[in-house]
OpenMM code with the backbone's topology and positions (N, CA, C; nanometers):
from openmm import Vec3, app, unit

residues = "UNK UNK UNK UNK UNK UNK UNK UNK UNK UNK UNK UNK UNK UNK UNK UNK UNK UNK UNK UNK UNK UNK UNK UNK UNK UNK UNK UNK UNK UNK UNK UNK UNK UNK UNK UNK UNK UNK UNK UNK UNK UNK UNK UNK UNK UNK UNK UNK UNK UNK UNK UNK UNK UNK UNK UNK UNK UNK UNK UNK UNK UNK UNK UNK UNK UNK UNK UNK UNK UNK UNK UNK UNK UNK UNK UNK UNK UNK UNK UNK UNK UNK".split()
positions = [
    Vec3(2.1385, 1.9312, 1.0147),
    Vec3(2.0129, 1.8769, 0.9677),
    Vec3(2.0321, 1.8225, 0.8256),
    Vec3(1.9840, 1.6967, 0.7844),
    Vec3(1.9275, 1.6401, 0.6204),
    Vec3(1.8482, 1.6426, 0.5937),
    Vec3(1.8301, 1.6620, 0.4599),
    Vec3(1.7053, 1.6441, 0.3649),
    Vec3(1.7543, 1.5766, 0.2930),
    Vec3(1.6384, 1.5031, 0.1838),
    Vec3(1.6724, 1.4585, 0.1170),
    Vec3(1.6432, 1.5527, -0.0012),
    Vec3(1.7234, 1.5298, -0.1282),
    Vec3(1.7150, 1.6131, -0.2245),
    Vec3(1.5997, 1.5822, -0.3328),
    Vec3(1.5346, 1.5034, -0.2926),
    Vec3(1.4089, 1.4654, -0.4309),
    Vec3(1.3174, 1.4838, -0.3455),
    Vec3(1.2959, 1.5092, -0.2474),
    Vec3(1.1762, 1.4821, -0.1809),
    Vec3(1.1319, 1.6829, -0.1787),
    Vec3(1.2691, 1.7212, -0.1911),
    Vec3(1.2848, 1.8807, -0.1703),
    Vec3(1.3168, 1.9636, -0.3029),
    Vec3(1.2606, 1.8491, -0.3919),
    Vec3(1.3212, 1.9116, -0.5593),
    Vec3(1.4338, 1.9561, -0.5571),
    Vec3(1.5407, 1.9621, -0.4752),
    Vec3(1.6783, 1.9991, -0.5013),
    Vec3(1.7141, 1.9236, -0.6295),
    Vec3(1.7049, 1.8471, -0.6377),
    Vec3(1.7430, 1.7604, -0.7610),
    Vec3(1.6484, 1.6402, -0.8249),
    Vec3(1.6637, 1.5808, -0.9229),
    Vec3(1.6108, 1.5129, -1.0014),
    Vec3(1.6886, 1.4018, -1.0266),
    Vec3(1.6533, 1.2631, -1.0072),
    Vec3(1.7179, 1.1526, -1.1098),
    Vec3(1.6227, 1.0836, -1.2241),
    Vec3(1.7050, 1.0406, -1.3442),
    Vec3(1.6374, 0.9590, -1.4189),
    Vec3(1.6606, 0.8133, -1.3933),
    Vec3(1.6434, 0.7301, -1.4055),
    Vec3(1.6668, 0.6003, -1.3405),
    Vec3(1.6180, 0.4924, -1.4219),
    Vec3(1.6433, 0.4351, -1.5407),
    Vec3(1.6244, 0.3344, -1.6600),
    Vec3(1.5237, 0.2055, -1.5852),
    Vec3(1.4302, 0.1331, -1.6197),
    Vec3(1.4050, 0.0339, -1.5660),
    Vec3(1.5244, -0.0920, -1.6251),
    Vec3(1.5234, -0.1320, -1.5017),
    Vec3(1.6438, -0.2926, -1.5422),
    Vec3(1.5485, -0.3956, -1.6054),
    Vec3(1.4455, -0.3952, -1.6130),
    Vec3(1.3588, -0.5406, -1.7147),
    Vec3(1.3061, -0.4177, -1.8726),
    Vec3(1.2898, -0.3365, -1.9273),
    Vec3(1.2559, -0.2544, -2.0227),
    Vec3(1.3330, -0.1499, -2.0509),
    Vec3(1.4353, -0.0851, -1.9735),
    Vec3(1.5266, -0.0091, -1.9978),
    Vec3(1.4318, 0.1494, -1.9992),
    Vec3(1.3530, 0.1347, -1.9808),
    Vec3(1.2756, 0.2926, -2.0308),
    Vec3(1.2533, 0.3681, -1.8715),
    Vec3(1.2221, 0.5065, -1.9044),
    Vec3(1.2921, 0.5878, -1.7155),
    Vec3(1.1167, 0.5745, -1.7049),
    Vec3(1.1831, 0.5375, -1.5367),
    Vec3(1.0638, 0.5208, -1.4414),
    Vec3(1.0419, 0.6787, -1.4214),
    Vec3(0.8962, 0.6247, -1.2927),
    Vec3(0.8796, 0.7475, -1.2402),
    Vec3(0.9411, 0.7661, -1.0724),
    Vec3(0.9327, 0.8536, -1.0376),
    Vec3(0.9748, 0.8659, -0.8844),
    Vec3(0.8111, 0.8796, -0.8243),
    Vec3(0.7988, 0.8126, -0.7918),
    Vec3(0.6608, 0.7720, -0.7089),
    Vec3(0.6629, 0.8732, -0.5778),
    Vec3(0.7923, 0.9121, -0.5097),
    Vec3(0.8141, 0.9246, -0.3910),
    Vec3(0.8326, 0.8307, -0.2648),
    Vec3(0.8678, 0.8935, -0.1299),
    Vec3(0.8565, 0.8005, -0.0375),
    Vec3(0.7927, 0.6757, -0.0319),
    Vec3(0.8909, 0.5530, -0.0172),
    Vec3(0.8016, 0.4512, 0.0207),
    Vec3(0.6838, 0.4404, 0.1120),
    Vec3(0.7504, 0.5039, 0.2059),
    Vec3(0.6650, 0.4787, 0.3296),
    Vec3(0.5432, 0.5744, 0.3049),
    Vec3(0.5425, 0.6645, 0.2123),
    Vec3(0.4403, 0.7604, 0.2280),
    Vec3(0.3163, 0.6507, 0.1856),
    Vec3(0.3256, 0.5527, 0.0963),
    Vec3(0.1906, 0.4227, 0.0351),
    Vec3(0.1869, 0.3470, 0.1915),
    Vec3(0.2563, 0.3447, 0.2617),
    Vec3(0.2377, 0.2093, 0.3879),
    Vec3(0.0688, 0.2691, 0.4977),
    Vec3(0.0279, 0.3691, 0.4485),
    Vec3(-0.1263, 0.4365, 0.5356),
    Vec3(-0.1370, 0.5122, 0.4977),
    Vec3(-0.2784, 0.5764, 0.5210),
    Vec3(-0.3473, 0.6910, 0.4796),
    Vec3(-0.2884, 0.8014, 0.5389),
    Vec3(-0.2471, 0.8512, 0.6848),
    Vec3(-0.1594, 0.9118, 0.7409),
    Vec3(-0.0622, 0.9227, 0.7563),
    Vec3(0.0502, 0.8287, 0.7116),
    Vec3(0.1647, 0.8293, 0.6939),
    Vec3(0.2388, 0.9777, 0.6726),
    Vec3(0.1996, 0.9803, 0.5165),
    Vec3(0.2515, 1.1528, 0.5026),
    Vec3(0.2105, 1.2676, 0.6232),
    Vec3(0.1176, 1.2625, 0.7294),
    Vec3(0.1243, 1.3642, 0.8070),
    Vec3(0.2004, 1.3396, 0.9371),
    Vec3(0.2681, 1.2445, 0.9516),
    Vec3(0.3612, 1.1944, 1.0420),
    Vec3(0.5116, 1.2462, 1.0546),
    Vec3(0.5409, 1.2899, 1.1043),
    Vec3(0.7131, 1.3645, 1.1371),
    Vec3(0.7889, 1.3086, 1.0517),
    Vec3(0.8405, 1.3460, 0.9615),
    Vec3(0.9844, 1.2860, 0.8987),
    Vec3(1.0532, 1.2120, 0.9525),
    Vec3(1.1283, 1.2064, 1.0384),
    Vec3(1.2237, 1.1455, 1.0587),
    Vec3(1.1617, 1.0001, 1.1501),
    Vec3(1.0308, 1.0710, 1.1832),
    Vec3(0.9946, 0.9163, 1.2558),
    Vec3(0.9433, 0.8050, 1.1682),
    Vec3(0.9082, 0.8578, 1.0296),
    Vec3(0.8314, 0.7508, 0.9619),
    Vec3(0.9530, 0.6568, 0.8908),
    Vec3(1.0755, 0.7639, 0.9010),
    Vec3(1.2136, 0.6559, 0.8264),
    Vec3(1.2798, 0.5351, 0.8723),
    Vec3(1.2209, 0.5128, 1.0445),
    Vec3(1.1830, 0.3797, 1.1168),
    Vec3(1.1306, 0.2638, 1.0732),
    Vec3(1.0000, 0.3137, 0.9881),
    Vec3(0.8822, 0.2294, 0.9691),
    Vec3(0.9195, 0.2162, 0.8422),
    Vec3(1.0290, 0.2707, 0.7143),
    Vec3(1.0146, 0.2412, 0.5823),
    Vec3(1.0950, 0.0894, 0.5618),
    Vec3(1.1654, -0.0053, 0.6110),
    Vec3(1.2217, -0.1092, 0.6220),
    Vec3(1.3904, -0.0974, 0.6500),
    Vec3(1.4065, 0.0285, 0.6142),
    Vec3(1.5559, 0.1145, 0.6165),
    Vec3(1.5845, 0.1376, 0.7579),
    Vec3(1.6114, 0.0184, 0.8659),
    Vec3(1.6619, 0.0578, 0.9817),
    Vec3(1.7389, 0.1382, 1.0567),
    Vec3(1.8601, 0.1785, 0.9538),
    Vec3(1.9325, 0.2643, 0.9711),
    Vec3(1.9810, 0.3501, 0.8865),
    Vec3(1.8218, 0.3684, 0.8369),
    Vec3(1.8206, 0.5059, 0.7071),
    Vec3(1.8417, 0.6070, 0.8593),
    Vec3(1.8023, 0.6244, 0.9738),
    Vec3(1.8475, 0.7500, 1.0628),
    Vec3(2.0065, 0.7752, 1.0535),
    Vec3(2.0762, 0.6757, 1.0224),
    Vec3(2.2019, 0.6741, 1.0892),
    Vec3(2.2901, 0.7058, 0.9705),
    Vec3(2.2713, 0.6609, 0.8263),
    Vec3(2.3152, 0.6642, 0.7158),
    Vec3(2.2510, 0.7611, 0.6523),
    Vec3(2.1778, 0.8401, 0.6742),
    Vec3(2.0738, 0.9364, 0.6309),
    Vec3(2.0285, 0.9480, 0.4932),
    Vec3(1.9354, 0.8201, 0.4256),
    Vec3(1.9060, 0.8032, 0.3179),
    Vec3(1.7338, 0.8197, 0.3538),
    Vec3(1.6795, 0.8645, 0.2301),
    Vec3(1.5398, 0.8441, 0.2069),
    Vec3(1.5377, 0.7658, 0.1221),
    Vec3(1.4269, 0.6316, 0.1686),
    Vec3(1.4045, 0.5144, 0.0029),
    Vec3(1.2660, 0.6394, -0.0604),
    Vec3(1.3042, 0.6091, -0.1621),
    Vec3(1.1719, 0.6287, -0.2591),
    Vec3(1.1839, 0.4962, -0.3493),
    Vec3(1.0643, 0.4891, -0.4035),
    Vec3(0.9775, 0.4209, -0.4535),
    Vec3(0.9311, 0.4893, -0.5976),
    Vec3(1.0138, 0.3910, -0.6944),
    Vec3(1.0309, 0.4216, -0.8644),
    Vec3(0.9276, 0.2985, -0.9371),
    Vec3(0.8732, 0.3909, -1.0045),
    Vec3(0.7537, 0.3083, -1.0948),
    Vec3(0.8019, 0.2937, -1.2597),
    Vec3(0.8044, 0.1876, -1.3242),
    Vec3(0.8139, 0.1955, -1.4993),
    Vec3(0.6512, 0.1634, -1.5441),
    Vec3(0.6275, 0.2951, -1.6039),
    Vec3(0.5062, 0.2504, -1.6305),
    Vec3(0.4737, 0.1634, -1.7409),
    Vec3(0.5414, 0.1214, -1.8300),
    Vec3(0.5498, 0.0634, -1.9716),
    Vec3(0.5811, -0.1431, -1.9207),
    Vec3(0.6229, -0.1486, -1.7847),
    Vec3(0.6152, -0.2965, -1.7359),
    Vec3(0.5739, -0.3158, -1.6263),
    Vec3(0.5250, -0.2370, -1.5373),
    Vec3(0.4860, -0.1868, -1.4412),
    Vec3(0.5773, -0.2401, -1.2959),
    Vec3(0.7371, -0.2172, -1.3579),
    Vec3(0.8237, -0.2657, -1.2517),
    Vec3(0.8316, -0.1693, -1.1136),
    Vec3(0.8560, -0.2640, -1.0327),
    Vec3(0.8752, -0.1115, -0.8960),
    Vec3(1.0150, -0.1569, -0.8491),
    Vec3(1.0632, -0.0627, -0.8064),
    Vec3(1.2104, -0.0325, -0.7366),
    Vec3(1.2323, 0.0506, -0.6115),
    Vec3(1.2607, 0.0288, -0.4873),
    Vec3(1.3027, 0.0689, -0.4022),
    Vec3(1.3842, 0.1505, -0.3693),
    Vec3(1.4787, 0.2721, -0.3783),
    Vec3(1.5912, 0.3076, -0.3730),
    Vec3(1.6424, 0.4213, -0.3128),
    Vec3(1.7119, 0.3907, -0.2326),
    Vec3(1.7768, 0.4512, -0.0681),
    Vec3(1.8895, 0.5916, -0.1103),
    Vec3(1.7782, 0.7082, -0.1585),
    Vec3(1.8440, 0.8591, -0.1821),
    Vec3(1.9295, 0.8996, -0.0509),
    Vec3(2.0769, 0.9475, -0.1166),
    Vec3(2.1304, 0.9814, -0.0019),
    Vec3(2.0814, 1.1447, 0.0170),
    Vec3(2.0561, 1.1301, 0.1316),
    Vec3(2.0423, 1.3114, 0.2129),
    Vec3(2.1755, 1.3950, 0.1921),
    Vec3(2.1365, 1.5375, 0.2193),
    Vec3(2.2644, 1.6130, 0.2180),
    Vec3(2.2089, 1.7292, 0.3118),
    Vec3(2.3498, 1.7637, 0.3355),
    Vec3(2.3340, 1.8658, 0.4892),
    Vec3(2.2606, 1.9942, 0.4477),
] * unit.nanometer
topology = app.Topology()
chain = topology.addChain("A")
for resn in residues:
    res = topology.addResidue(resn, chain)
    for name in ("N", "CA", "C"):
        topology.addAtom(name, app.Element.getBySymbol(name[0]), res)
């Protein structure tokens, strides 16, 4: 089985914005903003619907990073661990 490690506080990243340089936030799951129900939907089925086709197969979770100081957003495909 994977998890991902931010989604499970195993770990933490800081992550600089590339247009202001200053650390975003981790918003969380993309897919968790795509509906109101989203978050009560099975894990592994909503990683279908996040644009990551073969986040099943490569076993990444995208989350979704905010800079609040330019209000840049970033996409970015956390690798899981066993």
């Amino acid at each position: 089985m994977y998890a991902c490690p931010l989604c499970n506080g195993l770990k933490s990243i800081n992550l600089n914005c590339p247009n202001c340089q200053q650390v975003m936030d981790n918003q969380g799951r993309t897919v968790d903003f795509m509906g109101d129900y989203i978050p009560y939907l099975e894990y592994e089925g909503t990683k279908l619907i996040d644009g990551e086709l073969n986040s099943t197969q490569d076993h990444t979770c995208l989350h979704l990073f905010y800079c609040t100081s330019c209000n840049q957003q970033l996409n970015v495909p956390i690798q899981e661990i066993r």
